[in-house]
Structures are given as structure tokens and as C-alpha cells.
C-alpha positions in Angstrom: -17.2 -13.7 21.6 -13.4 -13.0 22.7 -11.9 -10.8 20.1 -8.5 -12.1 18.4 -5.0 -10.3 19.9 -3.7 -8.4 17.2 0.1 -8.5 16.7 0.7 -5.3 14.5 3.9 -4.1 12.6 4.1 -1.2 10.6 3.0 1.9 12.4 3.3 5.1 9.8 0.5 7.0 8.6 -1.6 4.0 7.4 -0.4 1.6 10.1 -0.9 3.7 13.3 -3.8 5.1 12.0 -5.0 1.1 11.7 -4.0 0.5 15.1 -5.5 3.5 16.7 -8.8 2.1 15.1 -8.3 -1.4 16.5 -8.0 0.0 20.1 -11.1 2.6 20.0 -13.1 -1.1 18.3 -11.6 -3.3 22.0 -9.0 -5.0 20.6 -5.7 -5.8 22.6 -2.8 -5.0 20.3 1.3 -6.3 20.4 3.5 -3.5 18.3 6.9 -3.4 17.1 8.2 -0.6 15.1 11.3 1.1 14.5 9.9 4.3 15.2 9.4 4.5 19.6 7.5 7.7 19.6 4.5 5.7 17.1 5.2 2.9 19.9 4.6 4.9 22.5 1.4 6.7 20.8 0.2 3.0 21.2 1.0 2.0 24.3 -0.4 5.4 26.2 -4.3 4.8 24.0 -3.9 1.5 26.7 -4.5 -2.4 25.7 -1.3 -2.5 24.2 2.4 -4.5 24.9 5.4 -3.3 22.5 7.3 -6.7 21.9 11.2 -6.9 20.9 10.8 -9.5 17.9 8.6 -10.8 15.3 8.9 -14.4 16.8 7.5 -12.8 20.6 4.5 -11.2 18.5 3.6 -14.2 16.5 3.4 -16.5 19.8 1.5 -13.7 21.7 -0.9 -12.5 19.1 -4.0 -14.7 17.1 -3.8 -12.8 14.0 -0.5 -10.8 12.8 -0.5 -7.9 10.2 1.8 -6.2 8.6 2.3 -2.5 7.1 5.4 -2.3 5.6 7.1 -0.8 2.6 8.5 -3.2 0.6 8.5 -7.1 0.0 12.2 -7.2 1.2 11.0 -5.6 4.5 8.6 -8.1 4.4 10.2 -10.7 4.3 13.3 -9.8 6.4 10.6 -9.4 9.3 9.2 -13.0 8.8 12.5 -14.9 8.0 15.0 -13.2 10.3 16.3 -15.8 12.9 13.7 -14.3 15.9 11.2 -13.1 12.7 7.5 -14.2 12.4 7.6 -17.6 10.9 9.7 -18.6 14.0 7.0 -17.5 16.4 4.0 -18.8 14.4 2.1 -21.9 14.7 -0.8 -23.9 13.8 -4.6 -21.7 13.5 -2.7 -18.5 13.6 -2.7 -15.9 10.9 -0.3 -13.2 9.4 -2.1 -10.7 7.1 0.1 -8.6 4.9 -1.6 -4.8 4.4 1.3 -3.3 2.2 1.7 -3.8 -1.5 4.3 -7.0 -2.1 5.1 -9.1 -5.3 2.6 -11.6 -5.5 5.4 -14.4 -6.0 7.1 -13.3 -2.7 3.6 -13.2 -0.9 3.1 -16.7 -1.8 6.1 -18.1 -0.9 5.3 -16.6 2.2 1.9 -18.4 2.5 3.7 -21.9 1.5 6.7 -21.3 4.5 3.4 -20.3 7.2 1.3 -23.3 5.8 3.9 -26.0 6.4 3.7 -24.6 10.5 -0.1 -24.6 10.0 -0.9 -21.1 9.8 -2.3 -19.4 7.4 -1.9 -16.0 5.0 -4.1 -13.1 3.5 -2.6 -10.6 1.4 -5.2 -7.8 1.9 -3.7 -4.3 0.4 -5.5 -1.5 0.9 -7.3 1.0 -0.9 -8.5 4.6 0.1 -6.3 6.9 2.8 -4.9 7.1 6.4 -7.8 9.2 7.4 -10.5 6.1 6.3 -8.1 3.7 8.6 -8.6 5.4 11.3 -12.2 5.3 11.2 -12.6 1.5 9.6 -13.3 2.8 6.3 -10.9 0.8 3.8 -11.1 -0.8 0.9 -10.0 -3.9 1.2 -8.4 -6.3 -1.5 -8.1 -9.3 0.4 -6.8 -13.2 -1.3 -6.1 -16.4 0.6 -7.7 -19.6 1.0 -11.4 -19.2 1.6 -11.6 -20.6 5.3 -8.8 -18.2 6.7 -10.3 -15.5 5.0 -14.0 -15.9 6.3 -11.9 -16.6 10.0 -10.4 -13.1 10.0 -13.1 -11.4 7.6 -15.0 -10.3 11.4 -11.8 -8.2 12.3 -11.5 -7.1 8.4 -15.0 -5.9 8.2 -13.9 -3.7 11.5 -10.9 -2.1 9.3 -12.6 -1.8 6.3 -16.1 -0.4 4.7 -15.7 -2.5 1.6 -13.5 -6.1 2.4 -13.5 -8.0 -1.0 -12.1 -11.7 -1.3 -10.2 -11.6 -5.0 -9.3 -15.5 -4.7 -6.1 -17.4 -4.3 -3.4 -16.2 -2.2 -1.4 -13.3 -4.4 -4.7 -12.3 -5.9 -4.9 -9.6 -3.9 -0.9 -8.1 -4.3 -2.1 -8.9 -8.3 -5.0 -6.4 -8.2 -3.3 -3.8 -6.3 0.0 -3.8 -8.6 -3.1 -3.8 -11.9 -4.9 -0.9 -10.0 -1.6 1.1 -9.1 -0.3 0.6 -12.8 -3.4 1.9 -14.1 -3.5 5.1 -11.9 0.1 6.4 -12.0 0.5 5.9 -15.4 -2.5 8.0 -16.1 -0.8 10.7 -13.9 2.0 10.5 -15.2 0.6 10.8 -18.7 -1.6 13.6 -17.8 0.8 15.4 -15.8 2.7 15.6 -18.9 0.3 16.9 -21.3 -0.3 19.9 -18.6 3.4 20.5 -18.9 3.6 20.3 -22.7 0.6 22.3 -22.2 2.7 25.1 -20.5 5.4 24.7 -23.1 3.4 25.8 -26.2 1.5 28.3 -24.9 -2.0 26.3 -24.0 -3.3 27.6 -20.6 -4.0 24.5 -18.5 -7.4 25.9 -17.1 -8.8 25.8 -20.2 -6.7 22.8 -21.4 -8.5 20.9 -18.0 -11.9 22.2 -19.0 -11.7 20.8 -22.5 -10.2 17.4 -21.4 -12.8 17.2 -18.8 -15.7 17.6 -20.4 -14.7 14.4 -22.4 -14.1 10.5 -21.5 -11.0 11.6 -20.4 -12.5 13.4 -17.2 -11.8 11.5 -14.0 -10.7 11.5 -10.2 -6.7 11.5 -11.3 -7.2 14.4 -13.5 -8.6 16.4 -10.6 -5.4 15.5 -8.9 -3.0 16.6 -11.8 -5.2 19.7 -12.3 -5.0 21.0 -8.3 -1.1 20.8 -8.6 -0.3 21.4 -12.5 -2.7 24.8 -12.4 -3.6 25.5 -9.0 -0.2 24.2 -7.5 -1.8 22.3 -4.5 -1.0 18.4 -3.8 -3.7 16.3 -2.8 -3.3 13.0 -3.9 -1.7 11.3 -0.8 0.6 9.4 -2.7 4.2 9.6 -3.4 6.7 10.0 -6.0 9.1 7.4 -4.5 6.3 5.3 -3.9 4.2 4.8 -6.9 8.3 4.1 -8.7 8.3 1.4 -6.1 5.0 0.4 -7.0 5.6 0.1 -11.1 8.5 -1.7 -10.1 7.0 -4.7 -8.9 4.8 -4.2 -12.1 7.4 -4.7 -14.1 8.5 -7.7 -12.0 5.3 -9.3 -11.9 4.9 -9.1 -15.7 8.2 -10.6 -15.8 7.2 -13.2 -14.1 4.3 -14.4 -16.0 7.0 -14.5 -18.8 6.1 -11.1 -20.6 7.5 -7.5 -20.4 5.4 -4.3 -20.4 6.4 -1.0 -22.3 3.8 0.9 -21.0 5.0 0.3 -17.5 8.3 0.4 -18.3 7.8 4.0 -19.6 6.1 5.3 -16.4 8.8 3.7 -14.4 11.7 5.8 -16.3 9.4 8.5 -15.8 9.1 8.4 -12.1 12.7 6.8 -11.0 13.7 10.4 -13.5 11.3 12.3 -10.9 12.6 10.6 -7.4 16.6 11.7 -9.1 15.4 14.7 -9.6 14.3 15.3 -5.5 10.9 14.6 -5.7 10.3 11.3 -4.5 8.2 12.6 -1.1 6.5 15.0 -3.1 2.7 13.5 -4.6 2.9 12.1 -7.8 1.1 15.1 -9.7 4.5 17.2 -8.8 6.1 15.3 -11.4 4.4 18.1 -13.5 7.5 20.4 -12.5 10.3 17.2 -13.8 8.4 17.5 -17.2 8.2 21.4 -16.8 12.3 21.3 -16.3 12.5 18.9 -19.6 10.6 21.1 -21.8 13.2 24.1 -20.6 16.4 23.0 -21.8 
């Protein structure tokens, strides 16, 4: 069987990786990205053609995804006046990879449906490195028949491809998931700081916690940079505050509010003021560290 042409936008770490993985698998790729030296990365791995608009991808490519940073990025990229609803029409399909507000995405999917095409939000769990290999996790929603048509080029990009339901479902799991994690960094990050403050050493402070129910894969992470002072999450400052946001916003619209989240946001939008937005998310160990000094 033919395989789909890929029209792909997006190409950081997590994007270019993705591509790079779609090339070695025999896939023929379109690219557009602001940044020409990931471009040209692309186009010298061969089977490759850099376009100059969203609208010239969507009518040369089968399937479109996207890798972007924001939901405003987003959607400039599909409603711009040469963007990708322009260039889309019927049996075609835009996947969005990045993490977007589940109201946004489904506008989206209403705007593509009334050309005929159709939408999966599918963010993405696990890191760059698993991309470029076709290991992902991947949260994918949409109606079921354009899910189970792209699900053959999914199960190339990702080990574990899960189908959460209606379109959104996917943006909604990934904002839950996000919200769970960084507010548990954040919250341990600043016990290892408070920690600090009174005198506890945080080896031993770690060896106590972890030998309870609060032992887990995020504490690792705040224990390599709070006592050992190495960062190995993978995941930033500036982007988990980005993340929390659209918590909030979601919450918001389902006609609620959320403390909890509203908390880790002040925390973290404190942290990326402070200059640590590109640093991991464990670092903001050092903006509770500068608190408990004055």
C-alpha cells in the first residue's frame, strides 16, 4: 500500500526528531518551519519538499501535523489567509501533536469538517529521543473513522497510540496529566527547599519520603537537581507555566476555577520572572531557595 505524504510543521526537538523518524520509516514529507537550518536537516535526509505556506502543504500532503507551541500558533498557522484550512479539502487530515486548549482544538475540527476533512488531537507523551525512534505515547481523540485512517502512520510514531474519544479528549488528558505532574514538582521542589532552610539534609529528607507512598518518577527528578544539582526532566519552566495556563482556562471553561492550579501557576510564572523559564522545572528549587533567604 502507498504510504500517505506527510505535510509537517513544527520542527524543534520533538518535531524534527518526528520527521527524521518518518523519513528513515519511507515516508515523503512537505516542511515548513521558521527555523531553515531544521529545514535544511530535512531536505538533505532526501524525500522531502520545504513549502512556503500552510495552504501549499495542505493541498500537497494526505495527512498534516502540527508541532507547535501554543494554541495561538496554532491557529494562526490554520486561519492565516494562505494557512491550512485554505489548502485543505475533503478525506484529508490535520493532526495537532502539541498541547492546545481543548475548546480551540475543536473549533478547529468544526472549520476542517465543514471542507470535509477531518482532525485528531494526538499530544504526546515521553521525549525527543523516543520520537525519533517511533516510541511515543500517544493521546490521540477524534472521530473514530479518521482516527483508525491515520492510526497505521500513528502506530509508526508511537509504541503506545491510545484513542481517548471525542475530539479535545486528547488536549483534555494531556492538560489533566501535565497538571498532575508539575504541581507535584512544584510541591516537592519546595519541600527540598524548605528542607534546606531549616536545617534538614535533602538526602536524607529524599530517603525518608521515598520509602513512603510519596516515592515516584517526579521525585527522582526533584531529587537529581534539589541534592545532586543535575536537570533531567526534559521539560521547561516556561513551558509547564504555559501548560497550567491552559489548565486554568479549561477549568474556566467548564464553568469552575481551580486553586490548586492556580497556586502552581503563580509559582512557576514567579520562576519564568525570575530567569528560569528554559531551565527544567525541578530548578525552580533555587526560586523557593531565593524566598526562604530574604
Amino acid at each position: 500500500m502507498t504510504k500517505p505524504t506527510i505535510g509537517f510543521i513544527g520542527l524543534g526537538l520533538m518535531g524534527g526528531n518526528m520527521v527524521e523518524n518518518l523519513q528513515t520509516r519511507g515516508f515523503n514529507v512537505n516542511v515548513m518551519d521558521l527555523n531553515k537550518d531544521a529545514v535544511a536537516k530535512v531536505l538533505a535526509r532526501g524525500n522531502a519538499t520545504e513549502v512556503s505556506s500552510g495552504k501549499e502543504l495542505a493541498e500537497k500532503s494526505d495527512i498534516v501535523m502540527l508541532a507547535l507551541t501554543t494554541s495561538a500558533v496554532v491557529e494562526s498557522v490554520v486561519y492565516a489567509e494562505d494557512g491550512i484550512l485554505a489548502g485543505m479539502s475533503e478525506g484529508k487530515t490535520l493532526i495537532d501533536f502539541g498541547t492546545s486548549i481543548p475548546a480551540s482544538t475543536r473549533k478547529i475540527g468544526a472549520d476542517l469538517a465543514k471542507k470535509g476533512a477531518g482532525m485528531i488531537d494526538a499530544p504526546l507523551g515521553r521525549t525527543p529521543a523516543h520520537a525519533k525512534d517511533g516510541l511515543l505515547n500517544i493521546m490521540a481523540a477524534g472521530d473514530i473513522e479518521t482516527f483508525n485512517k491515520v492510526k497505521p502512520v500513528l502506530d509508526e510514531q508511537g509504541e503506545n497510540v491510545f484513542h481517548l474519544g471525542a475530539l479535545g479528549a486528547g488536549h483534555t488528558t494531556k492538560l489533566i496529566n501535565n497538571f498532575i505532574g508539575m504541581t507535584t514538582v512544584t510541591a516537592m521542589s519546595q519541600a527540598f527547599a524548605v528542607a534546606k532552610a531549616a536545617g534538614v539534609d535533602g538526602q536524607q529528607l529524599f530517603d525518608i519520603m521515598s520509602a513512603g507512598p510519596s516515592n515516584s518518577p517526579f521525585m527522582q527528578f526533584c531529587k537529581f537537581y534539589a541534592v545532586d544539582g543535575d536537570e533531567k526532566l526534559g521539560f521547561s519552566v516556561a513551558n509547564a507555566n504555559k501548560d497550567l495556563g491552559y489548565f486554568n482556562q479549561m477549568v474556566k471553561d467548564l464553568g469552575s476555577e481551580s486553586l490548586i492550579a492556580q497556586g502552581t501557576s503563580a509559582n512557576l510564572q514567579a520562576a519564568v520572572d525570575a530567569g528560569l523559564g528554559q531551565n527544567d522545572v525541578p530548578v525552580i528549587f533555587d526560586y523557593f531557595n531565593s524566598q526562604l533567604e530574604k
